[in-house]
C-alpha positions as CSV (number, residue, x, y, z in Angstrom):
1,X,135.4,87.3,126.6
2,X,135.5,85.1,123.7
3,X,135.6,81.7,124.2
4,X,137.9,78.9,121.3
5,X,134.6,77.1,120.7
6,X,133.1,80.3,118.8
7,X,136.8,81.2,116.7
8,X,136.3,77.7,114.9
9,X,134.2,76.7,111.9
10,X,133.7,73.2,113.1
11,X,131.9,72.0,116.2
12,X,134.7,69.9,118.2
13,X,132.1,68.8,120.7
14,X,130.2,66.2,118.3
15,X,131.6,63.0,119.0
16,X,134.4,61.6,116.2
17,X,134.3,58.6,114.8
18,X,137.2,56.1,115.5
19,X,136.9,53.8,112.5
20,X,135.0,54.6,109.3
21,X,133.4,51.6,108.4
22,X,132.8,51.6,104.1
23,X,129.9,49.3,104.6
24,X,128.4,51.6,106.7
25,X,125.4,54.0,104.5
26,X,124.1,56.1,107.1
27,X,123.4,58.8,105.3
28,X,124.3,61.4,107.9
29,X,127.1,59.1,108.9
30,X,128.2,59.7,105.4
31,X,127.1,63.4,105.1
32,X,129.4,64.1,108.4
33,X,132.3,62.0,106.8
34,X,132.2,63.5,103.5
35,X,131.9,67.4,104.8
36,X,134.7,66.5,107.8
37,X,136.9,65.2,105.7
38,X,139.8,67.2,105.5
39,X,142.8,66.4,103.1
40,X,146.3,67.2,103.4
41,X,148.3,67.9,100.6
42,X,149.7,64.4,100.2
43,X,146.2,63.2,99.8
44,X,144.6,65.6,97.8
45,X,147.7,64.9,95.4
46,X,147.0,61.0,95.5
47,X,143.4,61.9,95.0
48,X,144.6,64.1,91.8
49,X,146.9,61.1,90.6
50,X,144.3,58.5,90.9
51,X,141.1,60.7,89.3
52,X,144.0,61.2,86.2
53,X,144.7,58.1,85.7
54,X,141.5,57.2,85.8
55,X,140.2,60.3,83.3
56,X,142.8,58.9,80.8
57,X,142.3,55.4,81.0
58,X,139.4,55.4,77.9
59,X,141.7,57.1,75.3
60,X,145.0,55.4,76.5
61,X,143.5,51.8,78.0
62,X,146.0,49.5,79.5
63,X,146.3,46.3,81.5
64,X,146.6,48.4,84.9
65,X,143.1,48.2,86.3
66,X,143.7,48.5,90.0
67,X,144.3,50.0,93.0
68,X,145.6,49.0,96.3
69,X,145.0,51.1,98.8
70,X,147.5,50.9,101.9
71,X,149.2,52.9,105.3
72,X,149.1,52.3,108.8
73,X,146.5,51.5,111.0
74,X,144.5,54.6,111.3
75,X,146.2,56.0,108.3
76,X,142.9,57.0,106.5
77,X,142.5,54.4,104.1
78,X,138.8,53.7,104.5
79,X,137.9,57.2,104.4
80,X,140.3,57.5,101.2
81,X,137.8,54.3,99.8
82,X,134.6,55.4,101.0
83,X,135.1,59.1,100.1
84,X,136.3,57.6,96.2
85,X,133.3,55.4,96.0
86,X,130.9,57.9,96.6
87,X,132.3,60.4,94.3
88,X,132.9,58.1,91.3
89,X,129.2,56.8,91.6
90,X,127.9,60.5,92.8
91,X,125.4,59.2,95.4
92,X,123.3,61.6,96.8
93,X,123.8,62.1,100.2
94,X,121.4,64.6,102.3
95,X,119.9,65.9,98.7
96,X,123.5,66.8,97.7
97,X,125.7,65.1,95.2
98,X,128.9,63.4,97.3
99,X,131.2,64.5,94.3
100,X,129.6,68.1,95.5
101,X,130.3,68.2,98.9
102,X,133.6,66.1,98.7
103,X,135.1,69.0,96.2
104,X,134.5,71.7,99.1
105,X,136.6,69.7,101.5
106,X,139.6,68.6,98.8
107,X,139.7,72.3,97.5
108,X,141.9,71.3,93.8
109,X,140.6,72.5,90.9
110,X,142.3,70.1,89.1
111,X,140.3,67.2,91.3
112,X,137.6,68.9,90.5
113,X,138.2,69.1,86.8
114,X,138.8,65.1,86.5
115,X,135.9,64.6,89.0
116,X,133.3,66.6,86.7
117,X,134.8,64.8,83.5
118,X,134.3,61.4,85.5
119,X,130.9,62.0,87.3
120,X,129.6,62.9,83.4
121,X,131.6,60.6,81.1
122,X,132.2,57.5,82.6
123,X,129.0,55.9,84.4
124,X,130.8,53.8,87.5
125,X,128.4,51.1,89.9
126,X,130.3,51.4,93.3
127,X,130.2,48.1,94.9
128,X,131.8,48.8,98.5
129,X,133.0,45.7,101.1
130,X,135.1,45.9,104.1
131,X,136.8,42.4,102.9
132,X,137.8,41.3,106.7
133,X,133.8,41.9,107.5
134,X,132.4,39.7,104.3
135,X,134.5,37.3,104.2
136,X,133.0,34.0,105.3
137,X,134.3,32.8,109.0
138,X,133.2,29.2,107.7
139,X,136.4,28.6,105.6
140,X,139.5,30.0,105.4
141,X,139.9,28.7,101.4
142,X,137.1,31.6,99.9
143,X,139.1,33.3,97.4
144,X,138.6,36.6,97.1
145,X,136.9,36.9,94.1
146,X,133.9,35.0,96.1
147,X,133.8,37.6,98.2
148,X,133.3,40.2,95.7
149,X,130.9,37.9,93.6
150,X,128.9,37.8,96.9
151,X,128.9,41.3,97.7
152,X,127.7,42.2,94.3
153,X,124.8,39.8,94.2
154,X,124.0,41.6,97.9
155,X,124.3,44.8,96.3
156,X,122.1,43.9,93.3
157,X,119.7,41.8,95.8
158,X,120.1,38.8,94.6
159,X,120.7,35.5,96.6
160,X,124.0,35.0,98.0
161,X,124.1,31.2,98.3
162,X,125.3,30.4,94.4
């Protein structure tokens, strides 16, 4: 008799992670959240509309610079951050580029297209925070900008204290 278990790809017994955590390196943390990761067709077309605007941005610059990143609780957006992240800076992850092993889960060419023209055109330095996580519990007045000015000297092992 066969059994569920052995008519699926994936093994449904490894425990899941309830809150992906961008701070968080692991690298088979990260290896098991990029090749889980599994886009629906919403996502994968926000992932297509962001990596566009972001492959046209050096021949058509503008002031637009940003992106806010919001849902629900438990809506994906930290795997939507972390996942973008890696694959902009193409960290290696388990000897395998993340842009390489993100691309088998998203499944668009076109992704795939603006990722390869990003990943070899445009050099990016991924600085990730959770905000909530690094910002200081000694005073409610750090502007945000602090926080990312202290994350980056982190990041570039530097002293914090400024």
């Amino acid at each position: 008799m066969t059994r569920i278990a052995e008519l699926l790809e994936r093994d449904f017994s490894k425990p899941i992670e309830e809150i992906i955590k961008v701070n968080n390196t692991d690298e088979d943390s990260v290896y098991t959240e990029l090749t889980e990761y599994v886009a629906t067709p919403r996502i994968r077309g926000e992932y297509e509309r962001l990596f566009h605007a972001m492959a046209d941005a050096p021949s058509m610059p503008n002031e637009g610079v940003g992106v806010w990143i919001s849902g629900f609780f438990g809506s994906g957006k930290s795997s939507f951050a972390k996942n973008l992240g890696y694959v902009l800076a193409n960290r290696t992850v388990r000897g395998k580029s993340a842009s390489e092993l993100f691309l088998k889960q998203v499944e668009s060419k076109r992704v795939s297209e603006y990722l390869e023209f990003l990943n070899q055109g445009i050099p990016y330095e991924v600085f990730m925070f959770d905000v909530q996580v690094d910002l200081s519990v000694q005073t409610n007045a750090e502007q945000i900008a602090e926080v990312m000015y202290r994350v980056l000297l982190r990041d570039l092992d530097y002293a914090e204290d400024w």
